[in-house]
C-alpha positions in Angstrom: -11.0 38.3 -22.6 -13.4 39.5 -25.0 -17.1 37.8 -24.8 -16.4 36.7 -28.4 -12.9 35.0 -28.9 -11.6 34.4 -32.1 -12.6 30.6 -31.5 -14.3 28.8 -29.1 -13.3 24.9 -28.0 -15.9 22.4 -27.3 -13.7 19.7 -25.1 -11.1 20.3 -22.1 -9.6 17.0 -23.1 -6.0 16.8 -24.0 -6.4 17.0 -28.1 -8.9 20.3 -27.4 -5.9 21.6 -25.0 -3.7 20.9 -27.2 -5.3 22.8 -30.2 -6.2 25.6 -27.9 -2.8 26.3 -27.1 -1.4 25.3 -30.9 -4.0 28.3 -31.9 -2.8 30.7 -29.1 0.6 30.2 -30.0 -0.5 31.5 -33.3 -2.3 34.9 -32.0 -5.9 33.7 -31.9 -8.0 34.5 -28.4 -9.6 30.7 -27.4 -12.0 30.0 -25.1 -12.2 26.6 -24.2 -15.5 24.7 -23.1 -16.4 21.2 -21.4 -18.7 20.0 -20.0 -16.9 18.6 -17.0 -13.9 21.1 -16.8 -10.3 19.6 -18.4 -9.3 16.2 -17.7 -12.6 14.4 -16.9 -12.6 12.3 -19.5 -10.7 9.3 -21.3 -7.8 12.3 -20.9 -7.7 11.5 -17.7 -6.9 7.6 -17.0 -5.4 6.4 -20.0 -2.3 4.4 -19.9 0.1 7.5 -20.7 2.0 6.2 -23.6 2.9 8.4 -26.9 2.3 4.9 -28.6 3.9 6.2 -32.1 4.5 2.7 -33.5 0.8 1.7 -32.9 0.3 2.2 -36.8 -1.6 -0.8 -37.2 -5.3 -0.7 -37.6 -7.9 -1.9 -35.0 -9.7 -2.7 -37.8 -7.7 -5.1 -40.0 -8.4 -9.0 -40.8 -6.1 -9.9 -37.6 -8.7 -8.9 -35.6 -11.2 -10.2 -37.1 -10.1 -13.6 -36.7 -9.7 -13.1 -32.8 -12.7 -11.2 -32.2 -15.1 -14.5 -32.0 -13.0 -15.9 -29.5 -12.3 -12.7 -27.6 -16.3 -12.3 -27.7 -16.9 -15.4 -26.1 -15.4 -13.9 -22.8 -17.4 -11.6 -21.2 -14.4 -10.1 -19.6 -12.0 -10.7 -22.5 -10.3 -8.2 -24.7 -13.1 -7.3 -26.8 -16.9 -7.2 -26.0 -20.1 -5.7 -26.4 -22.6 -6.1 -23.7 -26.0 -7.7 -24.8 -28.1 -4.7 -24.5 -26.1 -2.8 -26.5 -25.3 -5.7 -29.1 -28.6 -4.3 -31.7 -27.3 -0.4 -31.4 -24.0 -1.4 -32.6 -24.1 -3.1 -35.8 -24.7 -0.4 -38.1 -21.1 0.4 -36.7 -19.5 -2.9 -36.7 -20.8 -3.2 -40.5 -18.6 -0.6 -40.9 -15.6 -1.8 -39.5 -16.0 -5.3 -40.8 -16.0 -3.1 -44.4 -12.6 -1.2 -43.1 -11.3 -4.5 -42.6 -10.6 -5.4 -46.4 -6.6 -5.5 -47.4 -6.8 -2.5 -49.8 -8.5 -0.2 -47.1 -6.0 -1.6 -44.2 -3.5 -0.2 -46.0 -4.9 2.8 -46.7 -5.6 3.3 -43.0 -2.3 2.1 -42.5 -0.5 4.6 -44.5 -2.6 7.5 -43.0 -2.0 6.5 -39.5 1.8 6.5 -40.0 1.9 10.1 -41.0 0.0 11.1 -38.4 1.8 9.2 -36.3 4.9 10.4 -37.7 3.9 13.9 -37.7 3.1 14.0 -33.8 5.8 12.7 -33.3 7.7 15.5 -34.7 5.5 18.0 -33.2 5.6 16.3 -29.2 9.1 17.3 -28.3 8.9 21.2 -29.5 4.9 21.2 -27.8 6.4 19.8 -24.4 8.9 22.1 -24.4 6.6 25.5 -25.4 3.6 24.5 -22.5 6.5 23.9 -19.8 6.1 20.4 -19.4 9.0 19.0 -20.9 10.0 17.5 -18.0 7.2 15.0 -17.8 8.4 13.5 -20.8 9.6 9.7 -20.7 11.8 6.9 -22.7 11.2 3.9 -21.0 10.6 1.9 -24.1 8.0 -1.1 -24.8 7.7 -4.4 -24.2 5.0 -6.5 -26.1 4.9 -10.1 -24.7 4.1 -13.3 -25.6 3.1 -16.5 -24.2 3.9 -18.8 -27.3 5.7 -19.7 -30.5 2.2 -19.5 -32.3 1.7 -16.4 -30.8 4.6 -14.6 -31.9 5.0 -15.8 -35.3 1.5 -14.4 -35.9 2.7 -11.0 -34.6 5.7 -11.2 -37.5 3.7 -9.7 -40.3 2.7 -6.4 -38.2 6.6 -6.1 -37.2 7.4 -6.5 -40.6 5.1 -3.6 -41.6 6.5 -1.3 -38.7 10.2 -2.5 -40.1 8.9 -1.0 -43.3 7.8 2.6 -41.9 11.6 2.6 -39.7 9.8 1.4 -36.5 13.1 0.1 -34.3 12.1 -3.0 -32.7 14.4 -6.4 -31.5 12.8 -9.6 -30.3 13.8 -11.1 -27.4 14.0 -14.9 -25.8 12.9 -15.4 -22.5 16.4 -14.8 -21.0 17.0 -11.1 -23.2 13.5 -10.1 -21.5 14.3 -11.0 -18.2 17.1 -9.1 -18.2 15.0 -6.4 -19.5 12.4 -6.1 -17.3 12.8 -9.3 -14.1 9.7 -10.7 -12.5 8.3 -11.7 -15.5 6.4 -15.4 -15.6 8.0 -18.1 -17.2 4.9 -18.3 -19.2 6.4 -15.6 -21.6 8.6 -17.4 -24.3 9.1 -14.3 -26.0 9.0 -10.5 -26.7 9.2 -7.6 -28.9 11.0 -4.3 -27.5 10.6 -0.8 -29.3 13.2 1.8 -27.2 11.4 4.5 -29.1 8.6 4.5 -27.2 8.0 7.3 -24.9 5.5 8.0 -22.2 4.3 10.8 -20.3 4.6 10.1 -15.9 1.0 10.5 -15.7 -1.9 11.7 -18.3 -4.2 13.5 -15.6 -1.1 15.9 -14.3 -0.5 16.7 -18.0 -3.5 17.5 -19.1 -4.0 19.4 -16.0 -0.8 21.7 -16.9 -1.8 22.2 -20.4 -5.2 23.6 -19.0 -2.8 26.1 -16.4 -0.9 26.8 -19.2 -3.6 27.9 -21.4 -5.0 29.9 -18.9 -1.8 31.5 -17.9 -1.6 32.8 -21.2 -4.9 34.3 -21.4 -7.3 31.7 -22.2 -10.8 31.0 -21.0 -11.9 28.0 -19.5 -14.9 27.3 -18.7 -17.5 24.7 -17.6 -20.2 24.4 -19.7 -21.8 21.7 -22.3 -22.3 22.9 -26.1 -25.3 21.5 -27.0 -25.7 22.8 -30.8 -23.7 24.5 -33.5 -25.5 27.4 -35.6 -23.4 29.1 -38.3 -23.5 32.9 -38.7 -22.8 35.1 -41.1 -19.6 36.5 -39.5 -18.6 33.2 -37.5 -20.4 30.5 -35.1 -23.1 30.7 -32.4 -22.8 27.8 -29.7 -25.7 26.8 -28.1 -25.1 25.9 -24.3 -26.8 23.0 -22.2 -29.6 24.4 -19.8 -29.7 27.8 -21.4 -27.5 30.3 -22.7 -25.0 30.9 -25.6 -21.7 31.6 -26.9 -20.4 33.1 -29.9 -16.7 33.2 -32.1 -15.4 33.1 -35.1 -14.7 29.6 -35.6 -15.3 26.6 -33.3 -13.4 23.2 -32.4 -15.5 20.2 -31.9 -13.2 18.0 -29.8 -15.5 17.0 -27.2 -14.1 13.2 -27.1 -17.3 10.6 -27.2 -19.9 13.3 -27.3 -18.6 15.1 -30.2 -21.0 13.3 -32.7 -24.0 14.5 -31.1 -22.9 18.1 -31.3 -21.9 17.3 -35.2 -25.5 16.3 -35.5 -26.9 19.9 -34.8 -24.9 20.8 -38.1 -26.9 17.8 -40.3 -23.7 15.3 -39.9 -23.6 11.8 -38.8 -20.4 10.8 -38.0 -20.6 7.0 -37.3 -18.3 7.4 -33.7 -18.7 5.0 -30.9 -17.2 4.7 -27.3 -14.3 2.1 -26.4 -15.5 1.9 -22.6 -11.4 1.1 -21.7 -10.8 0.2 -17.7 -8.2 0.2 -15.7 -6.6 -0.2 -12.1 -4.3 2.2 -10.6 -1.9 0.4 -7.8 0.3 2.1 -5.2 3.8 3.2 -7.1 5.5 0.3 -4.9 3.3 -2.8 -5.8 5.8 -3.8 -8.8 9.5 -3.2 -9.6 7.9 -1.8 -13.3 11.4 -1.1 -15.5 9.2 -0.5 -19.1 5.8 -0.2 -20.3 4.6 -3.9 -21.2 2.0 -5.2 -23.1 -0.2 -8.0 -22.9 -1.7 -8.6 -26.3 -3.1 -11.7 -26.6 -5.2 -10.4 -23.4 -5.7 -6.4 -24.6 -4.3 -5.3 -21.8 -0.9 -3.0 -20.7 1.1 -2.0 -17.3 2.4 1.2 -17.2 4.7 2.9 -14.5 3.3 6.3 -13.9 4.1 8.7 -11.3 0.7 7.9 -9.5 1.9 4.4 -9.6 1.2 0.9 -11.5 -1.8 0.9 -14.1 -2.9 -2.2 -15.3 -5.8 -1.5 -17.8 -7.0 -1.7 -21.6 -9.5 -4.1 -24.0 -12.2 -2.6 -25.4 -15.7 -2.4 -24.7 -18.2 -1.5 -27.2 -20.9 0.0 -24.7 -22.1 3.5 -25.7 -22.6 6.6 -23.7 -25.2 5.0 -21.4 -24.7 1.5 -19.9 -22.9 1.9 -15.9 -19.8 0.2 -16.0 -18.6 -3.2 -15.6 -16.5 -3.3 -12.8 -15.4 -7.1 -13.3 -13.7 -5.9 -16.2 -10.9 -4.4 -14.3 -10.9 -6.9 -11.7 -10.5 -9.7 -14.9 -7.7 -7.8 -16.0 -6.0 -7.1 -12.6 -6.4 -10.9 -11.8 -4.4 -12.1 -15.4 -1.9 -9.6 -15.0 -1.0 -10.8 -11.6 -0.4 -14.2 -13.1 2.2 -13.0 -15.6 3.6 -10.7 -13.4 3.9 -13.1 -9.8 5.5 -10.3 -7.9 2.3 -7.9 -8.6 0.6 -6.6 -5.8 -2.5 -6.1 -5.8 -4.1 -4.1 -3.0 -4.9 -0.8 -2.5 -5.9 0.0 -6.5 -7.9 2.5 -7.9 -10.3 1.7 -10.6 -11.4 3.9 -13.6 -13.4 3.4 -16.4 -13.7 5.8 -19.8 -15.1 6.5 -23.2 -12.7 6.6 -26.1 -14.3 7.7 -28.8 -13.7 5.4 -31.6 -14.7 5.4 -35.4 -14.7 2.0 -38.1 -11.4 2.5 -39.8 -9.7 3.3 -36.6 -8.6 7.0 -38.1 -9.8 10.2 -36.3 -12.2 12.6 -38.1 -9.9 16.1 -38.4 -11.4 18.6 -40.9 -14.4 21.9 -41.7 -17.3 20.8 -41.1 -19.7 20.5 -44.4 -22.2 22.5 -42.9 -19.4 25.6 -42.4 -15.8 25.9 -42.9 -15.8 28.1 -39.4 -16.2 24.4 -37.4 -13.4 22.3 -37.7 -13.7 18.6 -35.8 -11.1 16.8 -34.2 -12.0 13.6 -32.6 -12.3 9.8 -32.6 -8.9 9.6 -32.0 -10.0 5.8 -30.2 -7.1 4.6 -27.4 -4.3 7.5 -29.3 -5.6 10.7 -28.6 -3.1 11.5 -26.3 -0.3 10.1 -29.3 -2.2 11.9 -31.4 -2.9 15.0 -29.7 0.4 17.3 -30.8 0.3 16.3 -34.4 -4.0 17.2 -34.6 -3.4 20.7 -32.6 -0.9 21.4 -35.3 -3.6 20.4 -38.1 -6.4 22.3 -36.1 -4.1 25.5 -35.8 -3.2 25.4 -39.3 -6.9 25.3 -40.7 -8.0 27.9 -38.0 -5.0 30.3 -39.7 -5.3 29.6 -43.3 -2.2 27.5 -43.5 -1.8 24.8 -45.6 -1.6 21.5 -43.3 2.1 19.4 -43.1 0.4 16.1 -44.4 -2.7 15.7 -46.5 -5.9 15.6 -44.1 -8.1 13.9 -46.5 -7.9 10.4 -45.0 -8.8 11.7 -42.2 -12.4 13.6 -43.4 -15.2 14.0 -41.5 -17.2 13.1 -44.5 -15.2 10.2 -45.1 -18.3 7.6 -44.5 
């Protein structure tokens, strides 16, 4: 490949794969850049679901009037270490703000077409990078462990109903036939057979990045530091020394793509959902469907690598070393609603997701240049969200007009 490809890549996770290869598929020579080569990051260990019906909000009034009560557990759902607690609330200002009905809806009606349109794009993208196969339907399960809690879940499933989410609630008998082992603890449950999975993130990242390459592409290890525009494209300043130049560039770099937006005079208000997990042998529970524990933040996920029990959210930055008790808190509930859980031999994993205050990703030209275009902040759906943004990112690197309107979803949105 040429020194100078027609775009350049900052991020080797699976939304700047993905818009790599949407791009090459449309005759442009990529290069892709990262840091720590593809798949090191929140790519890597997430819970592998295409969570298309997840059109909700983080930030919306219902969890605002759990977060004081999650925030009292150090290990619960949702926290935000002490040290960090000062740095934050410029941020959480924010989301409080993105919290108000009309903008919940708002968010609400932009995430659905996003939603909807990766959907739509998934299927034909699997079946262009070869990996098709890794593709699977084992539906949802989102459980509850009381009458209180599940009517409080009805007005979410009613907005779902009203986008054509399928969905059927279940007793306690309808979800044991479902999925057995469950505790008795769990009076009832909401299934959604639409949802789809992929048998493990990291081996699908991985194949988009030998895909990529296959067909040309460049890969290569190495931290963009700064963006400079040029006359006839982009210069791309490397960590350590060096740099790199294209006609356009791609800032989906995952938690650190702020600080590159920076070098071009933006601040993008993006934070980092430190998400955890546990990875148990495949045989440590007889796993029929993803389920998810909501009133603890938490899902298990059958993957080919085996049994992940991991979520909640962690406001912590880029900085703090990670919380290891998190994971074992989680591991430890999760073997109490599912009794036949073993739990020896994990693996744990902690990683960023980068997350901004309305819960909507930032996909658009930079202000600075319409030859940078940022796709991030995607939160805990960048892998949902990762066919319908490369689609998005290829169309604005070509000149095409995008299939839904991108404005919700403006860097310069804040």
């Amino acid at each position: 490949m040429s020194d100078r490809p027609d775009v350049i890549v900052a991020g080797a996770g699976v939304v700047g794969l993905s818009a790599a290869l949407a791009m090459q598929a449309r005759g442009l020579r990529v290069a892709v850049l990262d840091r720590d080569g593809p798949a090191a990051g929140a790519s890597a260990g997430n819970a592998g679901a295409f969570a298309f019906t997840d059109i909700l909000p983080l930030a919306s009034p219902g969890i605002l009037r759990k977060a004081p009560r999650w925030l009292l557990d150090p290990l619960g759902p949702l926290s935000i270490p002490p040290a960090y607690a000062l740095r934050i609330a410029p941020w959480l200002l924010r989301f409080w703000r993105a919290c108000a009905p009309a903008r919940v809806a708002a968010s609400t009606a932009a995430q659905t077409a996003l939603m909807d349109l990766s959907r739509a794009e998934l299927e034909p993208f699997l079946a262009a990078t070869g990996t098709a196969g890794m593709l699977r339907r084992e539906g949802n399960l989102q459980v509850y462990e009381s009458e209180a809690e599940f009517r409080a879940s009805l007005p979410g499933w009613q907005a779902r109903a009203e986008h054509g989410i399928e969905f059927r609630h279940m007793d306690r008998d309808e979800m044991a036939a479902l999925q057995p082992g469950l505790s008795p603890r769990l009076v009832k449950g909401t299934f959604t057979p639409g949802w789809r999975s992929i048998e493990d993130p990291l081996r699908y990242t991985l194949a988009l990045a030998e895909r990529f390459v296959a067909q040309g592409g460049e890969l290569a290890r190495a931290e963009v530091a700064a963006l400079v525009p040029r006359e006839d494209g982009v210069e791309l300043r490397l960590r350590g020394g060096g740099a790199r130049r294209a006609g356009m560039a791609v800032v989906a770099a995952g938690a650190h793509s702020h600080q590159i937006a920076r070098t071009l005079g933006e601040r993008i208000p993006l934070e980092t959902e430190r998400g955890y997990n546990t990875t148990l042998p495949p045989g440590a529970f007889d796993l029929r469907t993803q389920i998810t524990f909501g009133g603890h933040g938490f899902v298990v996920t059958r993957l080919s690598c085996g049994i992940r029990v991991g979520g909640a959210v962690e406001l912590g930055g880029l900085r703090l070393p990670p919380n290891w008790r998190r994971a074992d808190a989680m591991l430890r509930k999760a073997a109490e609603l599912l009794p036949g859980l073993a739990t020896e031999g994990g693996t744990r994993w902690m990683g960023m997701r980068p997350s901004l205050p309305d819960s909507l990703p930032a996909i658009g030209r930079a202000r600075a240049t319409p030859r940078v275009i940022y796709a991030f902040g995607h939160g805990h759906l960048g892998l949902t969200q990762s066919a319908g943004t490369a689609r998005i990112v290829a169309d604005l690197a070509t000149g095409a007009r995008p299939p839904i309107d991108i404005a919700p979803y403006s860097p310069q949105r804040f």
